[in-house]
N, CA, C and O of each residue as an XYZ file, in Angstrom:
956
protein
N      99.493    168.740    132.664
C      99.306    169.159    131.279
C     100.204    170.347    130.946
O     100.890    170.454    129.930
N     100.104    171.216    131.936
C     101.116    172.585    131.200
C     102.310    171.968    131.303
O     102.936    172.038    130.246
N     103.010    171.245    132.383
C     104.531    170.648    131.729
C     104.578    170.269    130.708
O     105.257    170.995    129.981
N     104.023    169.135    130.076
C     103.886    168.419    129.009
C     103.860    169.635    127.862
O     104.899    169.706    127.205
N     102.988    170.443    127.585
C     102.701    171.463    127.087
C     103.989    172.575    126.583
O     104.429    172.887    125.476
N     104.415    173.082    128.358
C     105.586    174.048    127.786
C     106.720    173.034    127.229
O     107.331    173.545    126.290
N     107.201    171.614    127.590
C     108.128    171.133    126.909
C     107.865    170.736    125.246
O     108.669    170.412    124.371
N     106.901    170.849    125.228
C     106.394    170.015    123.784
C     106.289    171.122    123.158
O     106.792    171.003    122.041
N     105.701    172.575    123.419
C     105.860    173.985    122.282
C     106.333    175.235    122.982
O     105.603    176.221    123.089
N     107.658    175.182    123.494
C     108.284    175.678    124.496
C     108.279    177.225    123.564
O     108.186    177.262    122.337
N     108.420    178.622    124.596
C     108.401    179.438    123.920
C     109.693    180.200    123.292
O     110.469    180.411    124.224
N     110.092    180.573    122.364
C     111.418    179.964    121.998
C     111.994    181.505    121.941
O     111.311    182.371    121.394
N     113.595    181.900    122.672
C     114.380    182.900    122.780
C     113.706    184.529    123.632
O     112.532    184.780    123.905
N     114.900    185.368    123.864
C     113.945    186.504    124.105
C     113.426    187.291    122.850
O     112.659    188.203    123.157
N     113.695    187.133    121.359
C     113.411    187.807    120.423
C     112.516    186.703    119.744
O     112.764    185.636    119.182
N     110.943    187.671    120.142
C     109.513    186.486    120.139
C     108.958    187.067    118.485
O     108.782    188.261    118.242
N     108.760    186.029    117.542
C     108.400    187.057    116.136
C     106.509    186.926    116.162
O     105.951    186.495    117.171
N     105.967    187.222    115.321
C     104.622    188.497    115.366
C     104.047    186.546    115.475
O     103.213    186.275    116.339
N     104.527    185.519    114.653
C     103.885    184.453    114.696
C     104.046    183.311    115.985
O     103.232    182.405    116.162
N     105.063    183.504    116.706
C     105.300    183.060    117.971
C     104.438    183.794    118.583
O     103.873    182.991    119.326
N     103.851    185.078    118.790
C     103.398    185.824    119.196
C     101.616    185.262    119.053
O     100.899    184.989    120.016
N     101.311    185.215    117.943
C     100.000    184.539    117.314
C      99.743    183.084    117.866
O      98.611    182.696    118.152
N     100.999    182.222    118.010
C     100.923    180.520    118.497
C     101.058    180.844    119.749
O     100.149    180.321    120.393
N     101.800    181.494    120.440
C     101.252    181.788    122.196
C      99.662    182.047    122.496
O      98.861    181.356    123.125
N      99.541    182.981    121.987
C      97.680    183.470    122.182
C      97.060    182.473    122.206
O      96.400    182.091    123.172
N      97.229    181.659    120.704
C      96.129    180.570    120.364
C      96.791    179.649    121.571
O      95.754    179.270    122.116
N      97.768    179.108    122.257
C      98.182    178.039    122.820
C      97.531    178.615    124.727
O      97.355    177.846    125.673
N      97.374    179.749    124.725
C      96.833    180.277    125.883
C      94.922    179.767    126.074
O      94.329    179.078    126.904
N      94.480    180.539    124.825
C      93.090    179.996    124.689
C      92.518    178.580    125.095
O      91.576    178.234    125.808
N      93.824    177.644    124.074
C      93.547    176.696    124.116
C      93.398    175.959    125.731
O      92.408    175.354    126.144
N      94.701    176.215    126.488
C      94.614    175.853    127.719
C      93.495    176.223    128.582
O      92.996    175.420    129.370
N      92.937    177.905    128.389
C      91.840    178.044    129.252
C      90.781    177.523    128.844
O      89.883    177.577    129.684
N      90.396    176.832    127.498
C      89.373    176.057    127.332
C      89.447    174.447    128.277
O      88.613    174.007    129.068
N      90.456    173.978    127.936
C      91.293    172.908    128.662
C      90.814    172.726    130.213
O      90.543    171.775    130.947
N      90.861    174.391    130.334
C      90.618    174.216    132.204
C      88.945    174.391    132.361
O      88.307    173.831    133.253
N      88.346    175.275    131.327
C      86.977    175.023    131.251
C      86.548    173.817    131.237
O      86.059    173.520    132.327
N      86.520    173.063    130.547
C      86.325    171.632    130.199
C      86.836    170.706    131.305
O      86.378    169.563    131.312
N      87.675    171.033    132.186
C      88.238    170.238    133.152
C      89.096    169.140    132.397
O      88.580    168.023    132.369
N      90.114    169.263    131.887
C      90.980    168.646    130.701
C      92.210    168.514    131.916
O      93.001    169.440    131.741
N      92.520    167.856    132.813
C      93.852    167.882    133.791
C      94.579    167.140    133.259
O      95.534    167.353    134.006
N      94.983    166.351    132.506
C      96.040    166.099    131.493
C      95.742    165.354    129.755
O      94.711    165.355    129.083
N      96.807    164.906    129.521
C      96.890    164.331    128.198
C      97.634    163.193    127.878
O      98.752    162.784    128.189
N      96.628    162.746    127.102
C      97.402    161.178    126.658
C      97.999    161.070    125.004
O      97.321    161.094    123.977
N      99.576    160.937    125.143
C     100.023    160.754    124.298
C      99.959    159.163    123.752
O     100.247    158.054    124.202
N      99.248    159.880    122.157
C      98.611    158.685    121.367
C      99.915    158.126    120.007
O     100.514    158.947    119.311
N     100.054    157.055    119.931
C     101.244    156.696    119.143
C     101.085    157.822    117.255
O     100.132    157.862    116.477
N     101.743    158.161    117.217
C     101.653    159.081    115.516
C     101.722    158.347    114.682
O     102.867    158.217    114.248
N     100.937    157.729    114.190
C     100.537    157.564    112.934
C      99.125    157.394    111.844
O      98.120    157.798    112.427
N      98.892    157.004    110.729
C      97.766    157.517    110.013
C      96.668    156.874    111.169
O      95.522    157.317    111.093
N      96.913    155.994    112.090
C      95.439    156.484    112.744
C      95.280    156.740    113.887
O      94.429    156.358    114.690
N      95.886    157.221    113.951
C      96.414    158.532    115.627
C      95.078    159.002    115.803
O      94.449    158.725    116.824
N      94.444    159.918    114.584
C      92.814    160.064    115.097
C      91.605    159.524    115.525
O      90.584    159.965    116.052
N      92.025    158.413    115.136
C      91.237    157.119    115.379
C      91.298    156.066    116.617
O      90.276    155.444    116.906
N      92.416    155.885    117.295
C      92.754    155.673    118.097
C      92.683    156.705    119.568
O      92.504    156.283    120.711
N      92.880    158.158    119.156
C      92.662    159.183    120.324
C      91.233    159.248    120.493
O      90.828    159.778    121.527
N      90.204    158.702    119.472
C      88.534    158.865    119.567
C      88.334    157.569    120.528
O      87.397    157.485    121.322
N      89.055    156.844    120.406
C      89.111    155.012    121.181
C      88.916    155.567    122.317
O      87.815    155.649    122.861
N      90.230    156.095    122.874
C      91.116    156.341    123.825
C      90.109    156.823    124.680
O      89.761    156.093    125.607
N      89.490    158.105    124.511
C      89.076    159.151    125.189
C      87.380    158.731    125.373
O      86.804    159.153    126.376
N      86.525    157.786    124.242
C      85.301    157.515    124.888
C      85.355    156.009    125.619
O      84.428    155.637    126.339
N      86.563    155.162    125.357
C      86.217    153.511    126.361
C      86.733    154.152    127.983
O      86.414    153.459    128.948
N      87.429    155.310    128.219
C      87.626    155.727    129.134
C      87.198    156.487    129.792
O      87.787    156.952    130.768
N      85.696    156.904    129.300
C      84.612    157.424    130.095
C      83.669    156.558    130.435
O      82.906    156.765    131.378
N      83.629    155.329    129.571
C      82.934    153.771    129.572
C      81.667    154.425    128.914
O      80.528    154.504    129.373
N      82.251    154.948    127.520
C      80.907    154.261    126.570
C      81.080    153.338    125.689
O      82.013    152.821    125.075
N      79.910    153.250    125.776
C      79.662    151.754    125.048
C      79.307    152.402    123.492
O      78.257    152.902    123.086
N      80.457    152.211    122.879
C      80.448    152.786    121.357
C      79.985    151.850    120.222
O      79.782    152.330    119.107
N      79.809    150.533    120.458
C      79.104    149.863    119.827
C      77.795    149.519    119.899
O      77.253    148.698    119.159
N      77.345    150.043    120.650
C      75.474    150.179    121.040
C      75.272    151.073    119.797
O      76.154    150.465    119.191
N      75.106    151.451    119.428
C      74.460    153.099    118.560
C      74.196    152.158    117.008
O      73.268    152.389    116.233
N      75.522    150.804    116.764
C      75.534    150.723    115.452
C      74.121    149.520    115.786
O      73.107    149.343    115.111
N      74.365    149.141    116.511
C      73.100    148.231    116.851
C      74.286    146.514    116.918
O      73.792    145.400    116.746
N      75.744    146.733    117.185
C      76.715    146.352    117.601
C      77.121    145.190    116.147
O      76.574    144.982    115.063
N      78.277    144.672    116.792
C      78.922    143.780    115.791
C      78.508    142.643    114.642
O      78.955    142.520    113.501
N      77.672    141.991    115.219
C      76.806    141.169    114.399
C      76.288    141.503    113.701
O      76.200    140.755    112.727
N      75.587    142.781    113.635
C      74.858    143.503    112.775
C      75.448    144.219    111.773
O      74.775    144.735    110.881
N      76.638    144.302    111.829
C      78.190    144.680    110.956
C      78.609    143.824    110.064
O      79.194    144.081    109.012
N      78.190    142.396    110.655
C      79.260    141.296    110.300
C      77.926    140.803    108.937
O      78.306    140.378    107.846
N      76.912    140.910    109.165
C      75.718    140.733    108.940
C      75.787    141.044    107.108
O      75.718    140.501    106.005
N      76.048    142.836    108.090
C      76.039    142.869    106.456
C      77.049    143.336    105.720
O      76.727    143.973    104.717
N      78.177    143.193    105.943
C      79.291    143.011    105.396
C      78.779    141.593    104.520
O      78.624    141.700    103.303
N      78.615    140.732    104.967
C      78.470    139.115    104.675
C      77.750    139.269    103.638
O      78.334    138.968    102.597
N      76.300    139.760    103.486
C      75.397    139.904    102.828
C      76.083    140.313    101.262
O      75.769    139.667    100.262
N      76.947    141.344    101.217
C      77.906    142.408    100.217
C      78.427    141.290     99.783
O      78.127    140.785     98.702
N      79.037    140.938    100.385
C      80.104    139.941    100.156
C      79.991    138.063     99.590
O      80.712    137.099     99.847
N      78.884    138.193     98.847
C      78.416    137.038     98.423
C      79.062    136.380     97.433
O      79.091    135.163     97.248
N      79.793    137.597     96.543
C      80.397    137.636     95.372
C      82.003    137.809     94.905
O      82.309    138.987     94.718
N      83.015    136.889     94.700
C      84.013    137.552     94.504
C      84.439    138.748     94.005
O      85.438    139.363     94.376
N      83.693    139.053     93.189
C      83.607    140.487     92.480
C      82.720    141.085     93.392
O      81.630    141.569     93.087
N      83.104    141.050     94.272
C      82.154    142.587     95.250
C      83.275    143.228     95.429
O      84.368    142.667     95.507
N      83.053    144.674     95.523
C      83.805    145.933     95.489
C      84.020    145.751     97.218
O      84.965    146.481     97.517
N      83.742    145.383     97.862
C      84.475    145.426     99.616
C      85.775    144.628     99.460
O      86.683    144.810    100.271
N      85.913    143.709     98.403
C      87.553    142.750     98.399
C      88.433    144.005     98.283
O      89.571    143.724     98.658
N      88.312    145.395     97.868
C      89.019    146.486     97.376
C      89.632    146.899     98.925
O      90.633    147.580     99.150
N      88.860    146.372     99.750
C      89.163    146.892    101.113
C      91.043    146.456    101.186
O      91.452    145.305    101.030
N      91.971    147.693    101.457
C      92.883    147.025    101.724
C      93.558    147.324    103.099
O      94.703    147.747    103.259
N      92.541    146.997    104.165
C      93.497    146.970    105.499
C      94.541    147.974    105.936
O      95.277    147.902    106.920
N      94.466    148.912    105.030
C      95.832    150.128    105.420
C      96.631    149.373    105.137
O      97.669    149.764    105.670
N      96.820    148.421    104.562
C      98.319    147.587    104.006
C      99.095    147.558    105.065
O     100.258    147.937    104.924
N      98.580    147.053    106.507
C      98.569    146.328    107.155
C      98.975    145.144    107.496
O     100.016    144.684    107.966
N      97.542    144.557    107.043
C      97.326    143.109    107.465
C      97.535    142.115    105.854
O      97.271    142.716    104.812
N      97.755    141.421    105.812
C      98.017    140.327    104.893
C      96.336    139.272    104.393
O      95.720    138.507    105.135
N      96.083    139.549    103.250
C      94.902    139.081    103.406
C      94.398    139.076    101.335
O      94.818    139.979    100.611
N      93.808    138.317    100.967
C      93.725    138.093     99.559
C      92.022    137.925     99.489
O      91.322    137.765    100.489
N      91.524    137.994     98.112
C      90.028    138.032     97.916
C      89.271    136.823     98.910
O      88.167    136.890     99.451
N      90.059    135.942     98.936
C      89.093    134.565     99.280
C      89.312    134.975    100.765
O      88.228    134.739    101.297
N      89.883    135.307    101.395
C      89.659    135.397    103.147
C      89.466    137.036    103.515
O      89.514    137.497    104.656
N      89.301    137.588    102.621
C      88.966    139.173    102.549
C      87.758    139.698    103.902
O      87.745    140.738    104.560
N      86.874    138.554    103.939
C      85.343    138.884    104.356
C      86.062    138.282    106.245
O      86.063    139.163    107.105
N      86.392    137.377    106.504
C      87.198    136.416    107.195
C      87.844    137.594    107.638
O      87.116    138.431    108.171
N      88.621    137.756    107.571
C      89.822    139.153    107.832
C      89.152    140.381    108.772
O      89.381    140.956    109.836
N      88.264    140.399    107.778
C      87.319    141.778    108.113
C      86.769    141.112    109.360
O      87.110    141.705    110.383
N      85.873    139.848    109.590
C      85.351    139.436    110.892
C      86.674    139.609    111.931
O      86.663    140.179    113.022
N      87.368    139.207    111.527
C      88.786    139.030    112.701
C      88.989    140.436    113.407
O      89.096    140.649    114.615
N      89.016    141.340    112.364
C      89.132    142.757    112.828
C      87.625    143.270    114.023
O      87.853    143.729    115.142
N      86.575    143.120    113.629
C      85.416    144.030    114.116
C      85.146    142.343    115.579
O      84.176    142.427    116.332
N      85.832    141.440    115.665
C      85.757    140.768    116.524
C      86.799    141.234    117.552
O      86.614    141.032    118.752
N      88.073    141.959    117.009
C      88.853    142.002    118.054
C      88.833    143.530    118.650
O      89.143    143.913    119.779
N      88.340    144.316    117.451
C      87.311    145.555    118.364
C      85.943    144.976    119.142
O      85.437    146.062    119.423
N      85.463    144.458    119.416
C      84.281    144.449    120.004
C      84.927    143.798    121.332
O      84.410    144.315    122.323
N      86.209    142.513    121.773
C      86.585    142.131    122.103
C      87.514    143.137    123.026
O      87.671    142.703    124.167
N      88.026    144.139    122.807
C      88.713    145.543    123.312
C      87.881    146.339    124.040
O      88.289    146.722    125.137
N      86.578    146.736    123.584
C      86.100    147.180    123.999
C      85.347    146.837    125.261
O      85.327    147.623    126.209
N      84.495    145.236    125.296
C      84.653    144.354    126.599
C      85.137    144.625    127.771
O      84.670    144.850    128.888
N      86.616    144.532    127.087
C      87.285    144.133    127.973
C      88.204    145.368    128.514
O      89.104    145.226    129.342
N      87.770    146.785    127.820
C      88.117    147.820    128.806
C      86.953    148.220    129.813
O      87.182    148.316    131.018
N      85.578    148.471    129.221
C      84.300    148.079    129.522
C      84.096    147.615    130.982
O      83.444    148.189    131.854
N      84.593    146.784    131.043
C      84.240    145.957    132.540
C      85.598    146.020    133.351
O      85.619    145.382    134.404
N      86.223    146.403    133.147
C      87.701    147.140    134.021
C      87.621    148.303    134.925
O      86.709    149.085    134.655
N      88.471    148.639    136.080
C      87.965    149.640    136.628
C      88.582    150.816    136.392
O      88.183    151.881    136.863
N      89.731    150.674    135.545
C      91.280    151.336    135.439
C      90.745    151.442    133.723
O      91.384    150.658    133.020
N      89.860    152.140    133.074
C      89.815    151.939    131.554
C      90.643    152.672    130.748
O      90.552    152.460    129.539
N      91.603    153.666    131.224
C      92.396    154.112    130.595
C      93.738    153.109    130.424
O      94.273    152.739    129.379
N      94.040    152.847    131.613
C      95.572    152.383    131.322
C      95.106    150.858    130.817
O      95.886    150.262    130.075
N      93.955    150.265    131.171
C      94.008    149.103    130.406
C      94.088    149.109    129.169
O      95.143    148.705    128.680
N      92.665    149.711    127.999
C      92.865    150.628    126.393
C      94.444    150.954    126.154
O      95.042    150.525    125.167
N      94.984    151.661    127.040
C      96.327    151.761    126.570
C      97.581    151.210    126.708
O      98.634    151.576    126.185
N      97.341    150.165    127.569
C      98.187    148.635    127.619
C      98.248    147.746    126.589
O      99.232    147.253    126.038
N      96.654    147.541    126.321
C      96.339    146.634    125.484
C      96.523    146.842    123.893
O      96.385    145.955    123.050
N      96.837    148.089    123.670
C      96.880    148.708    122.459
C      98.553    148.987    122.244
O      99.052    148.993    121.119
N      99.392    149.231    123.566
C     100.351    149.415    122.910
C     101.243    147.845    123.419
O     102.465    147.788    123.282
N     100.754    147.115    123.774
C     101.246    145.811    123.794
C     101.287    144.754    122.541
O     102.139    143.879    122.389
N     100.528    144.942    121.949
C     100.369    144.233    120.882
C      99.944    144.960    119.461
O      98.768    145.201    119.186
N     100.739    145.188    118.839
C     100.731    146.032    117.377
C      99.709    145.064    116.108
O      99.315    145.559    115.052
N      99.464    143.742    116.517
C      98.457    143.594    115.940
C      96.971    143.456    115.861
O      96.310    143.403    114.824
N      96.403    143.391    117.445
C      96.016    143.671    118.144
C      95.356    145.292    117.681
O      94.253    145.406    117.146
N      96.336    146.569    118.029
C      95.991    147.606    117.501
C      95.643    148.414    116.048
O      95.297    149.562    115.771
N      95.983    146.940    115.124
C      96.055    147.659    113.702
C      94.155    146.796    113.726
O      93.133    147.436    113.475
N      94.182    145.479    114.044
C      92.882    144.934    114.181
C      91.902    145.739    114.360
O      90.888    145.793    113.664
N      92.219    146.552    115.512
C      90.902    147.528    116.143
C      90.519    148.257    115.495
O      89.344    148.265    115.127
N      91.806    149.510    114.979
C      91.495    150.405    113.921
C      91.062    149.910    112.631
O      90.467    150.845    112.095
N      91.069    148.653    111.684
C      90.679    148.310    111.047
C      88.910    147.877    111.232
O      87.962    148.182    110.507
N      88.949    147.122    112.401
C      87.559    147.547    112.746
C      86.508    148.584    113.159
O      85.344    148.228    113.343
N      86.766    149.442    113.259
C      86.923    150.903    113.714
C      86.291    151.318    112.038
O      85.108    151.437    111.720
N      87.128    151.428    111.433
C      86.959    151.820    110.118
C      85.768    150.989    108.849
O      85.090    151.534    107.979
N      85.897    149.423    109.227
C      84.636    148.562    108.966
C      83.564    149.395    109.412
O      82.752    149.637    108.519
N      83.248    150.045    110.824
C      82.102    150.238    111.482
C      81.570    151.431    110.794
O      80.359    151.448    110.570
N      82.513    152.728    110.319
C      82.789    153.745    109.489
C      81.683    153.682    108.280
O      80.686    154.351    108.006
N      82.548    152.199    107.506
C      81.951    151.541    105.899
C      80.336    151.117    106.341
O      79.346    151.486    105.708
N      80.314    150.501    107.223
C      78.793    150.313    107.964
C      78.016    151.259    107.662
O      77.084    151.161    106.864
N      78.381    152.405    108.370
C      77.063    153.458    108.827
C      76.839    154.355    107.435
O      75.818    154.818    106.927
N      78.707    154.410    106.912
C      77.881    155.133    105.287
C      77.040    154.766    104.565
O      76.356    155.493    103.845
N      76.937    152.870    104.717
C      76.195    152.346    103.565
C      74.928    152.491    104.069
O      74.050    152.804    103.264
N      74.617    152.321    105.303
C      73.183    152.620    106.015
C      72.689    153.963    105.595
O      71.656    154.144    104.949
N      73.919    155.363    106.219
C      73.456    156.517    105.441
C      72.823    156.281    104.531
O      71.619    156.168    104.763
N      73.302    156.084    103.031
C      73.577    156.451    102.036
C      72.428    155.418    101.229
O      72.210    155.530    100.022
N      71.903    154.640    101.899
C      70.693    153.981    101.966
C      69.312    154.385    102.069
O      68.355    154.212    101.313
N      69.467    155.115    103.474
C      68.342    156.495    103.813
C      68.629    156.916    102.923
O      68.014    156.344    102.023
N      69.632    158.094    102.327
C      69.300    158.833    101.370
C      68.713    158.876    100.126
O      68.047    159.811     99.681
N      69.026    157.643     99.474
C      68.300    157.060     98.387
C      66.991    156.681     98.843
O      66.206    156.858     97.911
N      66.448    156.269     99.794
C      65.329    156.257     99.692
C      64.292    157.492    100.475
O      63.230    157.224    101.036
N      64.832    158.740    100.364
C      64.176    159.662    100.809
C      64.448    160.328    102.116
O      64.552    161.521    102.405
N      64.561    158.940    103.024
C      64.409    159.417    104.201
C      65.442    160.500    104.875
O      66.604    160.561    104.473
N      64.950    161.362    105.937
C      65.738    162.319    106.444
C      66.911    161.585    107.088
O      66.712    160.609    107.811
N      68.231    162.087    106.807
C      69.459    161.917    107.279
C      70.435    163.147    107.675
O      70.276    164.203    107.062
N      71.466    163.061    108.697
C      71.844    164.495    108.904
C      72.876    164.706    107.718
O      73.586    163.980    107.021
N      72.517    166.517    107.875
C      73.266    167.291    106.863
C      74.608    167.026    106.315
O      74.907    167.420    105.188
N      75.511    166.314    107.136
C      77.004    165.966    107.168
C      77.049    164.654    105.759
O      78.110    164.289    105.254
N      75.694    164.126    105.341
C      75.993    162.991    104.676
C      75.628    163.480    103.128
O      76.155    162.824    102.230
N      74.935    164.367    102.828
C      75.243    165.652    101.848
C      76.529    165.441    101.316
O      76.721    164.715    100.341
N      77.734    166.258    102.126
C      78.798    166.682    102.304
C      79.288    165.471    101.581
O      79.581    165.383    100.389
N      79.334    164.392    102.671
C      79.545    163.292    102.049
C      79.856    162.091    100.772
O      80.749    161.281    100.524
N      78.731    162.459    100.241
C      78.197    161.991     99.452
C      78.066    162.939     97.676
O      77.688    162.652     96.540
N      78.476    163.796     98.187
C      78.138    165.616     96.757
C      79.090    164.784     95.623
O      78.567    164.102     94.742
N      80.414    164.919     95.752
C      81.299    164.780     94.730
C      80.901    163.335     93.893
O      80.678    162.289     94.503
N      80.859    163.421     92.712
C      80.705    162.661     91.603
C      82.063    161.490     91.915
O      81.793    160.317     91.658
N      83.313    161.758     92.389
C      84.053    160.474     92.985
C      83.863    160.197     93.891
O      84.448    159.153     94.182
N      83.127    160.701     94.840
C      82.634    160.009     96.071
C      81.161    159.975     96.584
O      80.676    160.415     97.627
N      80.547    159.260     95.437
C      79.016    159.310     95.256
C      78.382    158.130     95.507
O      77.212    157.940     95.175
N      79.209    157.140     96.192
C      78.500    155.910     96.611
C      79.367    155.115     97.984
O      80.429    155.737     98.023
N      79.385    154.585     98.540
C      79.682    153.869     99.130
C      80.957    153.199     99.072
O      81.822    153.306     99.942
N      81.081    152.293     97.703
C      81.969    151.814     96.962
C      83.194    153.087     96.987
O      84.134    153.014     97.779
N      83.085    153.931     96.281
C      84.073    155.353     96.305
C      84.369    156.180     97.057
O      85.225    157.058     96.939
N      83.297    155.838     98.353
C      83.798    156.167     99.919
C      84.903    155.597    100.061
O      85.934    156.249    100.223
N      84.874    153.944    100.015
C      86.031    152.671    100.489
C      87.172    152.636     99.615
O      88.261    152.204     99.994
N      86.913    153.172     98.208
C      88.346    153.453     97.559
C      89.230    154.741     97.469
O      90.392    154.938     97.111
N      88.091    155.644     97.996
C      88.957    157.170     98.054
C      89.456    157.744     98.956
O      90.369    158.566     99.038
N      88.208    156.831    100.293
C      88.898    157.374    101.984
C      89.252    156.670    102.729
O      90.256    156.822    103.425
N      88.422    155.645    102.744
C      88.635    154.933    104.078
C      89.690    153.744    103.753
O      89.922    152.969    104.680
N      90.470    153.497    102.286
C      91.299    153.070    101.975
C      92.348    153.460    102.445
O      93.129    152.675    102.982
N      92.588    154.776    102.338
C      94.081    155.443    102.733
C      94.217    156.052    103.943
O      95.035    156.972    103.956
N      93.415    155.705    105.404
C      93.240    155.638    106.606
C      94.268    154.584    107.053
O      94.506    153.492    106.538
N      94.776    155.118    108.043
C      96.182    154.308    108.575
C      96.990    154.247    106.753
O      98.219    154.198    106.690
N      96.730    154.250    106.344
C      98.213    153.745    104.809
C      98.824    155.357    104.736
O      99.987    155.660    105.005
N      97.982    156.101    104.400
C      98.709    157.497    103.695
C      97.781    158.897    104.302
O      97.836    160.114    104.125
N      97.043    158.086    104.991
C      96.377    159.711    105.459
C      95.488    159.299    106.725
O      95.234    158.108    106.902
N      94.897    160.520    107.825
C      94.261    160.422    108.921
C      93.149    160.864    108.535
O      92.928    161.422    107.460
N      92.326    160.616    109.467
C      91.129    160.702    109.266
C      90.511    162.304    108.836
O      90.709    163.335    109.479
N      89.686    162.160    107.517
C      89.042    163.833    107.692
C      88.119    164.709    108.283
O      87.454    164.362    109.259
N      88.034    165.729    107.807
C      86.731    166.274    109.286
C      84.970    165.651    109.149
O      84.055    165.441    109.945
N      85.206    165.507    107.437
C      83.520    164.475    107.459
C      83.738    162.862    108.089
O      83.069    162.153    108.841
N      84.737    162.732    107.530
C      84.876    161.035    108.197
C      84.508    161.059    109.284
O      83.564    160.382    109.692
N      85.233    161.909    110.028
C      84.884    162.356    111.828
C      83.581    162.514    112.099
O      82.968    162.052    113.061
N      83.168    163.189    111.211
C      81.621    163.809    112.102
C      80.859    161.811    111.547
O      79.898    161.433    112.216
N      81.242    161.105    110.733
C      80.142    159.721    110.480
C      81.031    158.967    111.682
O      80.313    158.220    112.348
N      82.033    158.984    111.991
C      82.408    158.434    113.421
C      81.656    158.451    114.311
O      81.147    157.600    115.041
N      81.598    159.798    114.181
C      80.517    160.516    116.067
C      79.098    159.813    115.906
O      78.422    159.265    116.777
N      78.793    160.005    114.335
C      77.531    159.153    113.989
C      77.913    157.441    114.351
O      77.147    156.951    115.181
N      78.577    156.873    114.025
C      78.720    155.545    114.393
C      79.172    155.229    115.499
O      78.953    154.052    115.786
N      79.641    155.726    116.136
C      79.852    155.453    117.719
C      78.769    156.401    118.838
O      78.471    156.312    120.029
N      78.494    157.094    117.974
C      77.072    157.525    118.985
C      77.277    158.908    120.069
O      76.615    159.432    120.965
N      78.573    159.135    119.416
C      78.941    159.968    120.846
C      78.999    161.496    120.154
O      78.353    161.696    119.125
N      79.939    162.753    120.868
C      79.959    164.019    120.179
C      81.590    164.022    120.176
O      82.052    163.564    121.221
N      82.283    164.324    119.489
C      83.580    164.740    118.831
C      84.159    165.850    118.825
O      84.133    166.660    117.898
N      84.986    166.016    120.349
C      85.621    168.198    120.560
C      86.687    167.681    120.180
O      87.181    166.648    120.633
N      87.159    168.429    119.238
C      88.694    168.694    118.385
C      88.801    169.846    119.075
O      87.941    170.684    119.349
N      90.192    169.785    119.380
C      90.936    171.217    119.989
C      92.316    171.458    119.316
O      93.227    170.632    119.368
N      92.384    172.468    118.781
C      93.967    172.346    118.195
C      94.772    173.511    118.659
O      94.516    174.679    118.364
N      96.089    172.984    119.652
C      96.433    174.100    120.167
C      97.619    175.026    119.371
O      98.489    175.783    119.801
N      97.265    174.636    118.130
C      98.267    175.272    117.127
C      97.552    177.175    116.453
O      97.968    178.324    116.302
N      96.013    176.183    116.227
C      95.330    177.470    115.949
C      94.027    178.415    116.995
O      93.429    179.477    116.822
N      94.022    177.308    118.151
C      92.997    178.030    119.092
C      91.856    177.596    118.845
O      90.975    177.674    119.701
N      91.671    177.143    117.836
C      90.217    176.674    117.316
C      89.464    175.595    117.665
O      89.919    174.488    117.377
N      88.466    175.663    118.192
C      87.756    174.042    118.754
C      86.880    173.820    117.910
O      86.189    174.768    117.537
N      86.707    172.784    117.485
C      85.342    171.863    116.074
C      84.886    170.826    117.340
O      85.437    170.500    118.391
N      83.651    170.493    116.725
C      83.129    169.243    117.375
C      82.148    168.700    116.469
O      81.324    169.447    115.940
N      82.168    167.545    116.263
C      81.501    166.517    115.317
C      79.993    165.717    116.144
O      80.073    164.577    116.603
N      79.208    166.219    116.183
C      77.864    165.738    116.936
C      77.302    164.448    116.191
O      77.446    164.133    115.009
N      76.686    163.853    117.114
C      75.982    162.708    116.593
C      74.686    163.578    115.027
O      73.936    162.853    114.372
C-alpha cells in the first residue's frame, strides 16, 4: 500500500507549500488508520460514475457477505418491481440504465430482471469461490457488460429499499434517521423523484452520494468506512 500510495500522491519538490504541508498530515493519518484497521493493501477500482458502487461490491463479496440476504434477496426485488410495473405509464419505464444498456418501455421491466439476475448470479458465484477477490475482479473486468448489469442491479436493489423505506414512513412506522434526509426536499419526496433525480444519473453523470450510501449499507446489510486520503477524514454509513 505505501508504494502504491507514495507513487500515486508523491510528495512533490524540496519547496513543500502550507497545503502540501496540510495533504501530507491528512495522507499520514490516513495511513495510520489504514494500519489500525489492518488495511495491507488496495484495490484499484476502474473510474467511473460507479467506481463507488463497484468498490462497495468489491470489498464486501470479498469478505463473503452475502449482501443479498438483508433485502430478503432477488425475487423479492423482481416481485415488486413487477407489481409497479403493470402499467406502461408507470414511472419505473423512466429508469434509464445510466444510458448504458439499450432498452425501450415494452422490455424496460425484462431489462431490469436481466440486470438484478446477473447481480445475484455474481454474487454466487464469487460466494462459493475460494479466491473472492480476484474472481469479483476477473469477472467484472472481463466483461463490460456483465459489469454495467451488476451495477445496474445494484442500483434496482437501491430503488427497492427506498420504496420499502418510504413505505414505513408513510405509514408511521419507525425507520432510520438517514430516510428523513432522504426524503425532506419537495423534489425528492417520493420514490418516483428518488429514480429521476438520483439514481438516474448514477453511472451516466454522477457517483454515488453520501445518503445514497448510507440506503446501500441499508440494502446490503452491511456498515460503510469511507476513508479519504485527501482530507484525513473517515465517514461510515451503518446499517
Amino acid at each position: 500500500m505505501d508504494h502504491h500510495v507514495v507513487r500515486t500522491w508523491p510528495v512533490i519538490g524540496p519547496k513543500v507549500t502550507i497545503r502540501e504541508i496540510y495533504f501530507n498530515a491528512n495522507m499520514r493519518k490516513f495511513l495510520a488508520e489504514c494500519e489500525r484497521l489492518k488495511f495491507n493493501h488496495l484495490h484499484l477500482v476502474h473510474n467511473d460514475h460507479y467506481c463507488a458502487l463497484r468498490a462497495v461490491l468489491l470489498q464486501s463479496l470479498s469478505q463473503g457477505l452475502s449482501v443479498l440476504e438483508h433485502s430478503g434477496g432477488v425475487d423479492l426485488v423482481k416481485k415488486t418491481l413487477g407489481t409497479l410495473m403493470r402499467h406502461r405509464s408507470s414511472w419505473l419505464t423512466t429508469w434509464n440504465f445510466g444510458g448504458q444498456i439499450p432498452h425501450n418501455v415494452d422490455n424496460c421491466l425484462e431489462t431490469m430482471f436481466i440486470c438484478l439476475q446477473s447481480f445475484d448470479w455474481l454474487v454466487s458465484c464469487v460466494l462459493s469461490s475460494t479466491n473472492r477477490d480476484t474472481v469479483v475482479i476477473d469477472m467484472l473486468n472481463s466483461d463490460p457488460q456483465l459489469d454495467v448489469e451488476v451495477m445496474e442491479g445494484m442500483k434496482l436493489l437501491l430503488l427497492f429499499c427506498g420504496i420499502k423505506l418510504h413505505e414505513a414512513k408513510l405509514a408511521g412506522k419507525p425507520v432510520p434517521e438517514f430516510v428523513s434526509h432522504l426524503y425532506s426536499m419537495k423534489s425528492n419526496s417520493t420514490p418516483e423523484l428518488f429514480l429521476i433525480k438520483h439514481l438516474n444519473c448514477i453511472g451516466s453523470t454522477n457517483i454515488i452520494g453520501p445518503v445514497e450510501l448510507t440506503l446501500l449499507a441499508e440494502a446490503l446489510g452491511i456498515t460503510i468506512c469511507i476513508m479519504n486520503p485527501f482530507t484525513g477524514q473517515i465517514g461510515r454509513a451503518h446499517v
